[in-house]
Backbone as XML, in Angstrom:
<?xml version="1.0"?>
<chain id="A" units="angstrom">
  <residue number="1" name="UNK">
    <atom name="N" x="0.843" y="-1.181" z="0.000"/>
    <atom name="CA" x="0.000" y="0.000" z="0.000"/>
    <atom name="C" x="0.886" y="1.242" z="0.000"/>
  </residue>
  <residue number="2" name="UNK">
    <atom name="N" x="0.613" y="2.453" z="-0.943"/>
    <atom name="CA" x="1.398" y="3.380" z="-0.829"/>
    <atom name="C" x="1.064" y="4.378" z="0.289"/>
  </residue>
  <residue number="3" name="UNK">
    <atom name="N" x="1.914" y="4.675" z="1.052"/>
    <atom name="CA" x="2.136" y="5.905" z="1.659"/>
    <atom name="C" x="2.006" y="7.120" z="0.905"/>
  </residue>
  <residue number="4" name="UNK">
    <atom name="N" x="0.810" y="8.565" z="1.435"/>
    <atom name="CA" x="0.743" y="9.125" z="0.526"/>
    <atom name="C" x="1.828" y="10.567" z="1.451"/>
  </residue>
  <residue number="5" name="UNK">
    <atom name="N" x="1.490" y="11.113" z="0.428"/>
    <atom name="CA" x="2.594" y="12.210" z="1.530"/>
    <atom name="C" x="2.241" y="13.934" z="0.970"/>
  </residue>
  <residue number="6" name="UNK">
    <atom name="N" x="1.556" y="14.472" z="2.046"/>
    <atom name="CA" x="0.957" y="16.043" z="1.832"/>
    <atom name="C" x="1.974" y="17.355" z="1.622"/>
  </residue>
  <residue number="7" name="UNK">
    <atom name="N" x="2.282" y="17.796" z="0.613"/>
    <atom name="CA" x="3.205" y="19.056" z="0.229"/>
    <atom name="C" x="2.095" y="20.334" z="0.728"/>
  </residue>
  <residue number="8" name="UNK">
    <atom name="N" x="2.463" y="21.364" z="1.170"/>
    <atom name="CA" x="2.061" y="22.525" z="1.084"/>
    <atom name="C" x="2.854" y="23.570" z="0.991"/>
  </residue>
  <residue number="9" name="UNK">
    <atom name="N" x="2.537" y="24.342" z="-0.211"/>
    <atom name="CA" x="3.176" y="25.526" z="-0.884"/>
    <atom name="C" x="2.866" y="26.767" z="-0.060"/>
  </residue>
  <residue number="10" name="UNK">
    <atom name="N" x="3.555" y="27.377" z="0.409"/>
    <atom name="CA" x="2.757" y="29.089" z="0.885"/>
    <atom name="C" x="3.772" y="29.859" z="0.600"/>
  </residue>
  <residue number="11" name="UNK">
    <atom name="N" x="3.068" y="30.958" z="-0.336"/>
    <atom name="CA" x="4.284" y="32.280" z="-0.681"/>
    <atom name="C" x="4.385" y="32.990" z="0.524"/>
  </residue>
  <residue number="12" name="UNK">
    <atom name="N" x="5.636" y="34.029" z="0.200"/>
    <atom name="CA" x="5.929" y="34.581" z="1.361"/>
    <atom name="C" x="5.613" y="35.694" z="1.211"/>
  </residue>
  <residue number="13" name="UNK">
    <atom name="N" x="4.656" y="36.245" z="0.291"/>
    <atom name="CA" x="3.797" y="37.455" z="0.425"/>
    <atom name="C" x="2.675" y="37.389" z="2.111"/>
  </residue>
  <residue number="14" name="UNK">
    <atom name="N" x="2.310" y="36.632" z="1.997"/>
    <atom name="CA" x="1.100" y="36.592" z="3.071"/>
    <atom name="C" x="1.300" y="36.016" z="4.415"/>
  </residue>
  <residue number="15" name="UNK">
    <atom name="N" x="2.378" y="36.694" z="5.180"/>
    <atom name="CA" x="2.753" y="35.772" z="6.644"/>
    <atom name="C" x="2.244" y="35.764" z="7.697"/>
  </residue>
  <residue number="16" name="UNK">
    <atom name="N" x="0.526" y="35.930" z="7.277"/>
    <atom name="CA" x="-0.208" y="35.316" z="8.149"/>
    <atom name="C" x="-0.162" y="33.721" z="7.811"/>
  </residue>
  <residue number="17" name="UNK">
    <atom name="N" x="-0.290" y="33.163" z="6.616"/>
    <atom name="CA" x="-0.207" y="32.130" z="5.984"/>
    <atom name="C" x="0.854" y="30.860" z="6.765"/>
  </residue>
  <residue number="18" name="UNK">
    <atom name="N" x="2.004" y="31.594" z="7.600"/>
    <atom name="CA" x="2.983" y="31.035" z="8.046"/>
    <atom name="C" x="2.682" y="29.825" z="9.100"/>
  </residue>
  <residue number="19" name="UNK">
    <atom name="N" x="1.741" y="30.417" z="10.337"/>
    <atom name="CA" x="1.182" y="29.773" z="11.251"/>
    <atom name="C" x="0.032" y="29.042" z="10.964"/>
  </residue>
  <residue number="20" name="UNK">
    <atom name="N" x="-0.677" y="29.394" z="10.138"/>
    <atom name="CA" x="-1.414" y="28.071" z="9.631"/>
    <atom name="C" x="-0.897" y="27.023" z="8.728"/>
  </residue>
  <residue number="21" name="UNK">
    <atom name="N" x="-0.200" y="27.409" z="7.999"/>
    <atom name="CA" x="0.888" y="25.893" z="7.337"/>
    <atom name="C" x="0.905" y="25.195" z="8.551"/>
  </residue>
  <residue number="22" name="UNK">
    <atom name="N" x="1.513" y="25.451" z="9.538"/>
    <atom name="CA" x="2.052" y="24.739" z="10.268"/>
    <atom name="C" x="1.205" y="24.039" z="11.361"/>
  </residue>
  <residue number="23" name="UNK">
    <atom name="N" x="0.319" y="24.585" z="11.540"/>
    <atom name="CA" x="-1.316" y="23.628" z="12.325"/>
    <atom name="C" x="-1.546" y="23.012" z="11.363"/>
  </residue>
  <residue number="24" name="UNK">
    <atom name="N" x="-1.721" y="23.029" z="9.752"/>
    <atom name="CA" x="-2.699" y="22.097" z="8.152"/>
    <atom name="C" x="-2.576" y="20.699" z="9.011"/>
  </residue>
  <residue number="25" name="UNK">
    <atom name="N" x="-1.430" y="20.401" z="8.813"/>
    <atom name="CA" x="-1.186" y="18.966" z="9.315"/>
    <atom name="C" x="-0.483" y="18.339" z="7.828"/>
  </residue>
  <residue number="26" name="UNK">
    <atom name="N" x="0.257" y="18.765" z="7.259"/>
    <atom name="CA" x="0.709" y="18.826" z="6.140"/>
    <atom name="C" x="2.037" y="17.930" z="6.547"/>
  </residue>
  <residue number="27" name="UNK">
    <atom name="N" x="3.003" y="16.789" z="5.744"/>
    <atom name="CA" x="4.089" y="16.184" z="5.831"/>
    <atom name="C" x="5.233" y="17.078" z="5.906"/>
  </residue>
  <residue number="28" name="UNK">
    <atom name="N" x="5.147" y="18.111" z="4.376"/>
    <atom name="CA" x="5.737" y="19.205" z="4.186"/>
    <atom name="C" x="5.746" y="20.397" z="4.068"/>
  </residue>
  <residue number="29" name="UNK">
    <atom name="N" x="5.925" y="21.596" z="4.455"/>
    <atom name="CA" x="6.068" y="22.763" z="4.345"/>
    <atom name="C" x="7.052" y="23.872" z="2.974"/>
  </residue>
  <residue number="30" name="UNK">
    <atom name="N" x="6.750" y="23.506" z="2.058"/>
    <atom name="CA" x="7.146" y="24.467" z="1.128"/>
    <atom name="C" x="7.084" y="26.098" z="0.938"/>
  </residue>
  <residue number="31" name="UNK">
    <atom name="N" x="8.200" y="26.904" z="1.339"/>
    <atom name="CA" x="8.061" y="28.345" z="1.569"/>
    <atom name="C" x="8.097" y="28.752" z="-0.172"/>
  </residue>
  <residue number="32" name="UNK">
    <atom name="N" x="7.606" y="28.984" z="-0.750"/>
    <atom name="CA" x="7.947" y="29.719" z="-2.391"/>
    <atom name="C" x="8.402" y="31.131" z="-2.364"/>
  </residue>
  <residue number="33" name="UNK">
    <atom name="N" x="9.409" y="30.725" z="-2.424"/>
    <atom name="CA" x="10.406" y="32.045" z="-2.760"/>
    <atom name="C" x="10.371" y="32.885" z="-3.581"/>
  </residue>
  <residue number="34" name="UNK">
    <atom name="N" x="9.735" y="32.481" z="-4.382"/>
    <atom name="CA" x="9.470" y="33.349" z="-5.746"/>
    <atom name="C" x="8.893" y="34.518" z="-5.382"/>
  </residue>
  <residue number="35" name="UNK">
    <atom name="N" x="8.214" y="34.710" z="-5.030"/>
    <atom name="CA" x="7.100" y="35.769" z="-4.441"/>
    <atom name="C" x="7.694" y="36.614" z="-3.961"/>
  </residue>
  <residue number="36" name="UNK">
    <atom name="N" x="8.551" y="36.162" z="-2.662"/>
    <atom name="CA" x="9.647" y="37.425" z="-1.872"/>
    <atom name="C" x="10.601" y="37.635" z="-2.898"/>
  </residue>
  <residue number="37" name="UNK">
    <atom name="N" x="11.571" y="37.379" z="-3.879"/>
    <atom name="CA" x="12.065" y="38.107" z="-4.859"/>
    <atom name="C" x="11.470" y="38.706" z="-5.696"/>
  </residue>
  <residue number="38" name="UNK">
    <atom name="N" x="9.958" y="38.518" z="-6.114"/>
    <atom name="CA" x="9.783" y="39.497" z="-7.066"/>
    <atom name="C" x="8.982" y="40.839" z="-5.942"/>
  </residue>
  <residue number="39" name="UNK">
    <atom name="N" x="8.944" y="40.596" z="-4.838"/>
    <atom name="CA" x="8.308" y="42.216" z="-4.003"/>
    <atom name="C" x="9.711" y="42.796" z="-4.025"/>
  </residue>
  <residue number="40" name="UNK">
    <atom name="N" x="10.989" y="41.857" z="-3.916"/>
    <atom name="CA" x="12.274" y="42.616" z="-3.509"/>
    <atom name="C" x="12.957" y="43.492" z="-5.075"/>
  </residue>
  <residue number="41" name="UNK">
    <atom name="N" x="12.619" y="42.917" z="-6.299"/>
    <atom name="CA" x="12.823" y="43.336" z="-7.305"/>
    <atom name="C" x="11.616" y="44.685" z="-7.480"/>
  </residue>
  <residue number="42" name="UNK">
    <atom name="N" x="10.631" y="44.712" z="-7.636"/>
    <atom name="CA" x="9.725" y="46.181" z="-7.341"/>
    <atom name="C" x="10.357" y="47.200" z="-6.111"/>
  </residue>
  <residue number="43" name="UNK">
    <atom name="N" x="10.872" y="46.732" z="-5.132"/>
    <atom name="CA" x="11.286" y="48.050" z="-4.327"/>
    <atom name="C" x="12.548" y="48.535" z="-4.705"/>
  </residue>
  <residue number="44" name="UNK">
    <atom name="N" x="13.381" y="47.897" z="-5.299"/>
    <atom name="CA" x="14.667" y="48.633" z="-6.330"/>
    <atom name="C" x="13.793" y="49.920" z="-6.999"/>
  </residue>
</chain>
């Protein structure tokens, strides 16, 4: 039987988002980075 295994993505625009990843009940926690480089590329 396979083991299934839960990813969750959260950008780092929204860090309210932070503390609920982490109650989901999720295997993994994926931060997407993408998001915080492109707010850091607009404030140049």
């Amino acid at each position: 039987m396979k083991e299934y295994v839960t990813y969750l993505f959260v950008p780092t625009n929204k860090k309210e988002l932070f503390s609920k990843a982490l109650e989901c009940g999720a295997d993994a926690i994926i931060i997407d980075l993408h998001e915080f480089r492109t707010n850091l590329i607009w404030v140049r």
